[in-house]
N, C-alpha and C positions, 0 to 999 in steps of 0.2 A: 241616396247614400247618406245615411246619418252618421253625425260626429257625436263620439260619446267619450265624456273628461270626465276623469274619477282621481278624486284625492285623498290621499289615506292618511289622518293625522293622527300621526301616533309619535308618543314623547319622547322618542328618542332619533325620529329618523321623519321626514312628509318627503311620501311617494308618490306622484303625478303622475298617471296614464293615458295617453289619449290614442283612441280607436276609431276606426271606419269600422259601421255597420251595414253589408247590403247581403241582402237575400238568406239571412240566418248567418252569414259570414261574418266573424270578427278579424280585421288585422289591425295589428298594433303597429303606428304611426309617431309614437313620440311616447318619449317616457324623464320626469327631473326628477331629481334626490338632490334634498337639502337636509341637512343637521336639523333636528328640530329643538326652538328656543323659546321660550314662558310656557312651556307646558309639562305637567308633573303627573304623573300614574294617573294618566288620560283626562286630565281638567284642565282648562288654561287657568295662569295664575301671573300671565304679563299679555296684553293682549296686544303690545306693538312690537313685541319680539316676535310672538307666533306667529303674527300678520306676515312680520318680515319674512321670515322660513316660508313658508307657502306661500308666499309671492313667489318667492326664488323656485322654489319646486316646481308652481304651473309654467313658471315662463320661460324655463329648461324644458319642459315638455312641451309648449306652443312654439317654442322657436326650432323645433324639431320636426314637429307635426307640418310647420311650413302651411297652415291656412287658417282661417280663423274659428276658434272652438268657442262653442256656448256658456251653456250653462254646466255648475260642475256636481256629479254625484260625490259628495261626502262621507267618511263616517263618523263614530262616535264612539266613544270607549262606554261598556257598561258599566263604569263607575259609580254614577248617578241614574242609574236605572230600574224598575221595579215590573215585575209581570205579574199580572191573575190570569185565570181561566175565566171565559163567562160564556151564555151561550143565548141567544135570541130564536124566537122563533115567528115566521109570520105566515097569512093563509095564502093560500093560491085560487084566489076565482076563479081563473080562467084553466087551471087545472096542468097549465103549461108552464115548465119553469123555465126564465130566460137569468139573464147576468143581472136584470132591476130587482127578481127576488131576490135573488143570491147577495148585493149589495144589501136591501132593506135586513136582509135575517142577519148578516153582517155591521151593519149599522145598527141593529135593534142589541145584538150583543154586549159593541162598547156601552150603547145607553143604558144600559141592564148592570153595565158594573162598578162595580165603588172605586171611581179616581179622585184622587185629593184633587184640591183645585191650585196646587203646586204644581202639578205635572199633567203634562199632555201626551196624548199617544204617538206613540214614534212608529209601531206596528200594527196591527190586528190582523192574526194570523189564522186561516179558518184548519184546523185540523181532524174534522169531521163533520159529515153531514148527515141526517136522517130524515129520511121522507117515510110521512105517512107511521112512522114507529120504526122503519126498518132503517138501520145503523149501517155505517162503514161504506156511506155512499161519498167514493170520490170525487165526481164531478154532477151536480145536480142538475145543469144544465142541458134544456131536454128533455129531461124524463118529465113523467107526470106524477102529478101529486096532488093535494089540496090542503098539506099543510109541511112547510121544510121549517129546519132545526137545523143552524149551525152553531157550533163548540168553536170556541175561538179563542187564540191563546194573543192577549193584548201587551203589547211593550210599552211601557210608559216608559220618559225620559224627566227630570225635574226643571222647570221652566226655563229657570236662572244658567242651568248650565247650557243649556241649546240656546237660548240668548246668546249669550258668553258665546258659543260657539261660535255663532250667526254675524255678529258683530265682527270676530277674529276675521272671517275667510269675508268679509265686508270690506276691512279695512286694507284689505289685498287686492280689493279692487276685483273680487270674485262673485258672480252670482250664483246660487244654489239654486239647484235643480230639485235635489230629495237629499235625506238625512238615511243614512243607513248604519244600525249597531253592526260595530266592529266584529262577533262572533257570526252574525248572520250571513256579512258579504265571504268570509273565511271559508263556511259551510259553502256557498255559492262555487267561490272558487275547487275545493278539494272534495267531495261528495258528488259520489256517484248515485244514478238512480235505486240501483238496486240495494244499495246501503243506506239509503231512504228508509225503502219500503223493508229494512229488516229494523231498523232504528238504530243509531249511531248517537257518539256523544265526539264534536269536534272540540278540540281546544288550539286556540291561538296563544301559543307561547312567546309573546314579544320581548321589546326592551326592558322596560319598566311594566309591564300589566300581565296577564293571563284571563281573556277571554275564553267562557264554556257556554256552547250550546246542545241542546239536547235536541237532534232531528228523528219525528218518528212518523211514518206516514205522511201525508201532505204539508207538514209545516213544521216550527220551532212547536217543543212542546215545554222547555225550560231555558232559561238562560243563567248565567252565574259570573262573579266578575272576583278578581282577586289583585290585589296590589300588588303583586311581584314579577320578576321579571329576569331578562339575562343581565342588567345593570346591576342588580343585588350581588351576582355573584363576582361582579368585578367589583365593588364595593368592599366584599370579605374581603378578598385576595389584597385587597389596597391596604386594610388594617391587618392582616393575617401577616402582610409580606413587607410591611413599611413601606412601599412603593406607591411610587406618582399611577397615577387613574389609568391615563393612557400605558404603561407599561403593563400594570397589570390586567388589565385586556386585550394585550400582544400574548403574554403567556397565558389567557383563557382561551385563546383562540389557538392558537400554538399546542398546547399543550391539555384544552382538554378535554381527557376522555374519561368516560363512567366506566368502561369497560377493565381498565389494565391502571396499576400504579405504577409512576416513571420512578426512576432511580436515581441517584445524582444531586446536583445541585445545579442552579444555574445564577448567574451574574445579572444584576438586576439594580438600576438605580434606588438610589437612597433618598425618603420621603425630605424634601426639605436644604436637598444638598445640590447645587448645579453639577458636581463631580462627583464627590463618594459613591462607591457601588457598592453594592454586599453579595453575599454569595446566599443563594436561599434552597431551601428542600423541594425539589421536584414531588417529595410523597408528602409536604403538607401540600403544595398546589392542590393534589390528587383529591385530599382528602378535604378540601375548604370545598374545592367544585362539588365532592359527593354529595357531601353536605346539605349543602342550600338545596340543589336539587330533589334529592329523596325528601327533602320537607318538603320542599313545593308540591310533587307530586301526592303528596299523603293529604297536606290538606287537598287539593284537588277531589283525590278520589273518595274523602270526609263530605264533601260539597255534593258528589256527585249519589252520595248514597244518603245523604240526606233530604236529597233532591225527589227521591223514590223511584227513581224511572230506569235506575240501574238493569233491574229484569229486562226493560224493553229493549235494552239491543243486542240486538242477535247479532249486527257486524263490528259490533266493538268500540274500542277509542281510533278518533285519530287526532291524531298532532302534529299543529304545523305552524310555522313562525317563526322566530329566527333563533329561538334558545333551544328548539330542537337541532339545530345543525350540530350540537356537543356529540360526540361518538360515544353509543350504547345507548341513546335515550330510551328506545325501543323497549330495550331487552330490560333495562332498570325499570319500567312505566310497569308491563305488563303486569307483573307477579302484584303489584302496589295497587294496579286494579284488578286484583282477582284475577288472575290470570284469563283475562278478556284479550282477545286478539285487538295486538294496535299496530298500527303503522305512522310513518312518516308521510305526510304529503305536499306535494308541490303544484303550483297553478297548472292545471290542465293544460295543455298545449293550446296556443292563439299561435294564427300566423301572422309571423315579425318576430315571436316570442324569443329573441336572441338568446343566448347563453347564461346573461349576466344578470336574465331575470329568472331565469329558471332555477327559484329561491324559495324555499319556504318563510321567507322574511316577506315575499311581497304579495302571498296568497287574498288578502285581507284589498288590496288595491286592484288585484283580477275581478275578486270577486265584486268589488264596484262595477268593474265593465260589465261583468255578465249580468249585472242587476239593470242595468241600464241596455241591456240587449233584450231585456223578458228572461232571464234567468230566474227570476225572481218564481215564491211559490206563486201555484194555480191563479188562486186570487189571494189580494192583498189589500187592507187599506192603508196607504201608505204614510208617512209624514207629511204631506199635504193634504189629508183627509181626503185624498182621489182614491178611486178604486182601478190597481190597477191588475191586471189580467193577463196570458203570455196568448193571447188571440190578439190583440194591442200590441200594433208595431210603432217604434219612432219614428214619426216626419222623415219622408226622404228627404235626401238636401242632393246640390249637383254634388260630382266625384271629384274630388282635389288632383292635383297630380302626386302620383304613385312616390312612396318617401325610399329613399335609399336604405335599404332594411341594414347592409354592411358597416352604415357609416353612421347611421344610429345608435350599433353593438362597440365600434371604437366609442363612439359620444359617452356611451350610458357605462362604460368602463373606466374612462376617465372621470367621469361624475365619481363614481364609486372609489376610487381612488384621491382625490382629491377631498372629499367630504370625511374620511377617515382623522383627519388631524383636527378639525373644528367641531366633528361629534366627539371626540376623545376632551376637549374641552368642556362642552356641554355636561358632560357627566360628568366633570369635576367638579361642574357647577353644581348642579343637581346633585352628589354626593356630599357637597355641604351644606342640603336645605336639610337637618334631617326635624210645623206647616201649620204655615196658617191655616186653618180652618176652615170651611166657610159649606154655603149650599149653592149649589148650580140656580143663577137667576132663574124667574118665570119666564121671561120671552125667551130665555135660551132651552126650556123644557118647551115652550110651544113648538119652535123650530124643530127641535129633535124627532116631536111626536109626527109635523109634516111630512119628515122626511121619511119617517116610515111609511105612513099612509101613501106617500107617492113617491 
């Protein structure tokens, strides 16, 4: 019975899940939401505030979970992130392919490609493989051959910010397991097989950020990252409506929809005043929400068609995270990308998965667990420069005692309620912030060139 801890830090909310894995079975066993604090459109930029918040988040989820959990899977906002294509090839003597070539052609691709020596690889994603000249081999392992080609699409991260990271969830008394981009574990969560293999482009619409990945065939074949978020539009609504932060994201949540313009006015504290109220337009609310949104989505679907990989998907957009919860996102998305079929999506069903998570706000901290179950693609080299595989199970560990899934869905309800009044803060906070060079050593080319040879 493995335990697997996944924390989702993201700037406006840290989401802790912790899971029992036996026998391909996932059930969820504990889950904390804290407010999240020093961290700004997915950078930390206070590292004893963010510590604080994911303390508070894991140890809502461990005191829940009721046993003791390890190491914890992470993610990372693509802020600070950069991708190439490259692609390695190496012989096969022995004419047999096993998972040691599959690694060396793998490992021979990162070495093959131009990384600053600011940034280190967070991914290496294989999204193709060819034996012998013949193309579109998905799993090489097995066949035969006497010379394989993998195509592999590589995530770099910039050093300083995965430090930065590493230090944060350090200071929390947390150890890391693996680092996983935020658009990646999202895909993990909300992608289906078959929408793989026709290609898709997921977007993670959070608080402050909008993560995009392009899945097509075995792997990520783009990623793309954008500063904006559902906190932009309570932002407007703040200056639009002269109203306190938290007010005006009771009436974005209240009140809004893409679909239909409300009518009316409604009563709404005055920025600045402990009493005075004003009376404000229900149809500007309408039209500040439309707003922000239809931009957001345009540069999106700007990104995604600059990307070129717009043709490859035959299953469309999805979207999912918690600024999709606005009514109409759907129907507003589509036409803005070419009228590509998109949908809304929520974390797959896990058993334990209560009510309270069955959110497209927390797709992004599922799909940690499922990365940490072998969700993850075929093969990967990971953030720990491991290669890792979904033939690779986690360490069994013994079976804890079974968690009270009922008493969980009260716990993780009152989380969610009480965290409402200190995140409503936090974005009042936040709404008033408004390479070296160099060449890869010699002994570390000798290394590189071993590790192909063997």
């Amino acid at each position: 019975m493995a335990q697997i801890l996944a924390v989702d830090i993201g700037s406006t909310v840290i989401t802790t899940i912790a899971a029992q894995f036996n026998n391909s079975k996932l059930t969820l066993t504990g889950a904390g939401i804290a407010a999240s604090r020093g961290l700004k459109k997915g950078s930390v930029v206070n590292i004893s505030d963010a510590a604080n918040s994911i303390k508070q988040s894991v140890e809502d989820a461990k005191r829940q979970a009721g046993v003791s959990l390890g190491r914890a899977i992470i993610s990372i906002s693509g802020a600070h992130v950069k991708s190439v294509d490259s692609f390695g090839i190496v012989n096969i003597p022995t004419k047999e392919i096993t998972e040691k070539e599959v690694n060396r052609a793998m490992r021979t691709a990162v070495y093959n490609a131009s990384i600053s020596t600011d940034y280190e690889v967070l991914h290496a994603l294989p999204y193709n493989f060819t034996i012998d000249g013949q193309e579109g081999i998905q799993d090489p392992v097995g066949m035969s051959g006497s010379r394989l080609e993998a195509s592999v699409h590589i995530v770099m991260i910039q050093k300083s910010t995965l430090e930065n990271l590493k230090r944060t969830v350090g200071l929390a008394g947390i150890e890391i397991e693996n680092v996983v981009l935020t658009g990646y574990a999202s895909a993990i969560a909300a992608v289906d097989e078959s929408e793989k293999d026709l290609g898709v482009c997921v977007i993670d619409m959070g608080g402050a950020t909008c993560n995009m990945v392009v899945h097509q065939g075995n792997a990520i074949r783009y990623n793309e990252f954008l500063g904006v978020g559902g906190s932009n539009i309570t932002g407007d609504l703040t200056q639009a409506l002269h109203t306190p932060i938290e007010a005006a994201e009771a009436v974005k949540k209240e009140r809004g929809s893409l679909t239909k313009i409300h009518e009316g006015t409604i009563e709404l504290p005055l920025m600045g005043s402990e009493s005075d109220t004003q009376e404000a337009s229900l149809e500007v609310v309408s039209n500040v929400i439309y707003a922000r949104v239809e931009e957001t989505l345009m540069i999106l679907s700007k990104q995604l068609e600059k990307s070129g990989h717009r043709h490859l998907l035959g299953a469309g957009i999805i979207l999912t995270g918690g600024m999709t919860k606005l009514e109409g996102m759907r129907e507003m998305a589509s036409p803005l990308f070419d009228n590509m079929p998109v949908r809304i999506a929520r974390p797959k069903d896990i058993e334990g998965l209560f009510e309270a998570l069955k959110d497209p706000s927390y797709s992004t901290a599922f799909g940690l667990i499922r990365y940490g179950a072998g969700g993850h693609t075929l093969y990967e080299i990971d953030s720990n420069s491991n290669l890792r595989t979904r033939s690779k199970s986690k360490e069994e560990h013994s079976q804890p005692e079974a968690p009270n899934l009922d008493a969980l869905s009260l716990d993780i309800e009152s989380q969610l309620e009480t965290k409402t009044e200190s995140l409503a803060d936090v974005k009042l906070e936040k709404s008033k912030e408004n390479e070296d060079s160099g060449i890869k050593g010699v002994a570390q080319k000798l290394w590189n060139s071993a590790t192909q040879l063997f």
